[in-house]
C-alpha positions as CSV (number, residue, x, y, z in Angstrom):
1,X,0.0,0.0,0.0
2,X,1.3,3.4,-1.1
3,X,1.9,6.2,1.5
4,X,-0.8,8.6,1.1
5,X,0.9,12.2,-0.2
6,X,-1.9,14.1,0.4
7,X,-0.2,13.5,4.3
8,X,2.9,16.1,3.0
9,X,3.1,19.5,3.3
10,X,3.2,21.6,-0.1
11,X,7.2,21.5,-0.3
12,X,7.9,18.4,1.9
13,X,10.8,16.4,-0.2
14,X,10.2,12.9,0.8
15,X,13.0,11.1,1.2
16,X,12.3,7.4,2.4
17,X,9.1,5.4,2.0
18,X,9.4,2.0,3.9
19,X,7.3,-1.4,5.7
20,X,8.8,-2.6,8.7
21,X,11.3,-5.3,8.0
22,X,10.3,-8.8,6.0
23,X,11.2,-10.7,9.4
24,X,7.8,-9.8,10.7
25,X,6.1,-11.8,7.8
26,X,8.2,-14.9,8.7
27,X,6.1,-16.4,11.6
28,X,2.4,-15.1,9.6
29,X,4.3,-17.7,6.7
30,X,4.8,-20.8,9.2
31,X,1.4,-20.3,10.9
32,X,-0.6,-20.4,7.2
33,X,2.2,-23.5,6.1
34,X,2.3,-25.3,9.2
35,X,-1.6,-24.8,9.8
36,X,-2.2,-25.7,5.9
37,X,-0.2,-29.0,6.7
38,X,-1.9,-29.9,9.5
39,X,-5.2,-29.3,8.5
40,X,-4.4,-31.2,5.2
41,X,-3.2,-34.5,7.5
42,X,-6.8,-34.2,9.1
43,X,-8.5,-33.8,6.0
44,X,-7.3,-37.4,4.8
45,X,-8.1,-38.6,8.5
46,X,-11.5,-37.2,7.5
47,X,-11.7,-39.0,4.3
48,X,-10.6,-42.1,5.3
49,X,-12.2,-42.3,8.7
50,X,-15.6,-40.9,8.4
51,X,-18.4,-42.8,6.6
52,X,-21.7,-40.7,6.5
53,X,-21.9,-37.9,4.1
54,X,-23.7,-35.7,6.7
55,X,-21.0,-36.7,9.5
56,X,-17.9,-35.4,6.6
57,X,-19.7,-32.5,6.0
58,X,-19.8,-31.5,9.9
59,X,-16.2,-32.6,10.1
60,X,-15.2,-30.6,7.1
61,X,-17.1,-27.4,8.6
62,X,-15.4,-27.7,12.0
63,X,-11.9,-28.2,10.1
64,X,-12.4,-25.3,8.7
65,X,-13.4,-23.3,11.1
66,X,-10.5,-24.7,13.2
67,X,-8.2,-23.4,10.4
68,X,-9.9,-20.1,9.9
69,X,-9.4,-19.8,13.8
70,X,-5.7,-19.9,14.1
71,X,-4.9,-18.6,10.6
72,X,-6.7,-15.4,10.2
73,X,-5.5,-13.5,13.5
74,X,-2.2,-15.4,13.7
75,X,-1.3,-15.4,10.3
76,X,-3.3,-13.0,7.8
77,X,-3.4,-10.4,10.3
78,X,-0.2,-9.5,11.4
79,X,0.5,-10.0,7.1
80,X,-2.3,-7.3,6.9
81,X,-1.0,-5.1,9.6
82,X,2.7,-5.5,8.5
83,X,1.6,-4.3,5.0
84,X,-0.8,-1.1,6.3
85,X,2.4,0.0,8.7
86,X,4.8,2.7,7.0
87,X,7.9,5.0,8.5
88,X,8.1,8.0,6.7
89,X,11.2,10.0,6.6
90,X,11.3,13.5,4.8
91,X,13.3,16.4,5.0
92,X,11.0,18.1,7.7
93,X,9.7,15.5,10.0
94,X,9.7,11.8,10.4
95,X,6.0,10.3,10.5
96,X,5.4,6.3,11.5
97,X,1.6,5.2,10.8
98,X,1.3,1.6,12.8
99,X,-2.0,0.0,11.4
100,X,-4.5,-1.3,13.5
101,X,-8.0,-1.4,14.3
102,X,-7.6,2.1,16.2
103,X,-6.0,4.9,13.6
104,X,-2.7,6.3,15.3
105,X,0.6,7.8,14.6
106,X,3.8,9.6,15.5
107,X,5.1,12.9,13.5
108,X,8.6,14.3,15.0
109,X,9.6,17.3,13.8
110,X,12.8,17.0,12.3
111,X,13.5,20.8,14.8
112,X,12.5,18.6,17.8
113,X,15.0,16.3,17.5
114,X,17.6,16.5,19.5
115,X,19.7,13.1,19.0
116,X,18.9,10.0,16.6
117,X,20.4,6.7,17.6
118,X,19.6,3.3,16.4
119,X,20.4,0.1,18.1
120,X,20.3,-3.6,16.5
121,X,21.5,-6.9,18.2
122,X,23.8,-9.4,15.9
123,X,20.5,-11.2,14.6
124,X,19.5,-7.8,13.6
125,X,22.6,-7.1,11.7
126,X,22.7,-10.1,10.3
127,X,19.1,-9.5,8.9
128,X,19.6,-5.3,8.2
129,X,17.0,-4.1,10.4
130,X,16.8,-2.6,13.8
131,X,15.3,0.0,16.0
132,X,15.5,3.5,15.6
133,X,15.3,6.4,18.5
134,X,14.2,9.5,18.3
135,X,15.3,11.7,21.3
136,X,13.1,15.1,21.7
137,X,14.2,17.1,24.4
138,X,13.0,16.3,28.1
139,X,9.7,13.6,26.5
140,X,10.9,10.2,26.0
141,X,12.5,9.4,23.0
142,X,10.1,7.5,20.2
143,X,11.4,4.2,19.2
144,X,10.5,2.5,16.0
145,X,11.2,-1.3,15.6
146,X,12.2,-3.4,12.4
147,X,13.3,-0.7,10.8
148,X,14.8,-2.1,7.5
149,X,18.5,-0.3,7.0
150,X,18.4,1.2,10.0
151,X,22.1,2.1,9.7
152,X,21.3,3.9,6.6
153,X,17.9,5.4,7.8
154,X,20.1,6.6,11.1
155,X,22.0,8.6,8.4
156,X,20.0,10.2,6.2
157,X,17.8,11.5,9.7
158,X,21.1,12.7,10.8
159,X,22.3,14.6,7.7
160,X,18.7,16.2,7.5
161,X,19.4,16.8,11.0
162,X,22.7,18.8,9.9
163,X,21.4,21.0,6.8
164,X,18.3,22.9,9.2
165,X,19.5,26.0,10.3
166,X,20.4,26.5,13.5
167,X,17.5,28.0,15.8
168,X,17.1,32.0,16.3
169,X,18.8,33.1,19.6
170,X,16.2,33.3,22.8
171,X,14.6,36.7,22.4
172,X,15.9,39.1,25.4
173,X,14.0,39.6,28.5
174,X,11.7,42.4,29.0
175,X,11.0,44.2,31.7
176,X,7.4,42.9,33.6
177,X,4.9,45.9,33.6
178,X,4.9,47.8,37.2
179,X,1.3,47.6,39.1
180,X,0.1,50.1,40.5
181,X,-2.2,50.8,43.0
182,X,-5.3,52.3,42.5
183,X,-8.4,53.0,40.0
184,X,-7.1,51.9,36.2
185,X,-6.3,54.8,34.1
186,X,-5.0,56.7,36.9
187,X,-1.0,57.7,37.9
């Protein structure tokens, strides 16, 4: 699923467009394969076993709904999910859309960063993915899993990081208005 544009801002270069890594798809795959195998083996047990037409059609309605059971929210849903998430990354802000049954989202401002870090285990290297961390100031920083390239994504976010200009100096204090005592209007 494409990234909706109509999200940007007129200007807003985008600069990476991305799913969470293909690891996240691997147990949805052994669910549907194991659970295809399994239901297969009882199928034959079905065939061979049961005699009346009426009782193989029950059987065949309970196997699949057995199968629809564990498949659907253990296998076609995180697939579903895992296709509907997208991290964002453009020269302004960094948006990350988790899908879900509830619609949700983080946008950091590329000016509220303060630090980007990423951190990924040897699995993780092994696989090019990991999590990236968004620190913003005194809230606590955002992480974002299965990131895939997270090396490279850590570097592009950092280099954006480096081209905004630097913010405008704190304006000086001014001076509080003196009170005083009395009817308004009057010295």
């Amino acid at each position: 699923m494409g990234f909706p544009r109509s999200v940007l801002a007129p200007g807003e270069e985008l600069l990476v467009h991305s799913h969470p890594h293909w690891r996240a798809l691997v147990r949805p795959a052994l669910v549907a394969v194991v659970g295809a195998g399994l239901a297969g083996i009882a199928g034959g047990f079905v065939e061979v076993q049961v005699v009346h037409a009426a009782d193989r059609s029950v059987a065949w309605a309970l196997l699949a709904g057995l199968y629809a059971l564990v498949v659907v929210p253990y296998g076609l849903w995180p697939a579903v999910r895992w296709a509907r998430t997208a991290l964002v990354v453009t020269d302004e802000r960094v948006l990350y859309r988790p899908a879900g049954s509830a619609r949700r989202g983080v946008d950091v401002p590329l000016r509220r960063v303060s630090a980007v870090r990423f951190r990924h285990t040897l699995a993780d290297r092994a696989l090019g993915t990991g999590c990236l961390i968004l620190e913003c100031g005194h809230l606590p920083p955002v992480e974002i899993d299965h990131v895939p390239h997270v090396a490279t994504v850590h570097a592009l976010v950092y280099d954006e990081l480096q081209r905004l200009p630097p913010p405008p100096p704190p304006a000086p204090p001014t001076r509080a208005p003196r009170f005083r005592w009395g009817l308004p209007g009057r010295r």
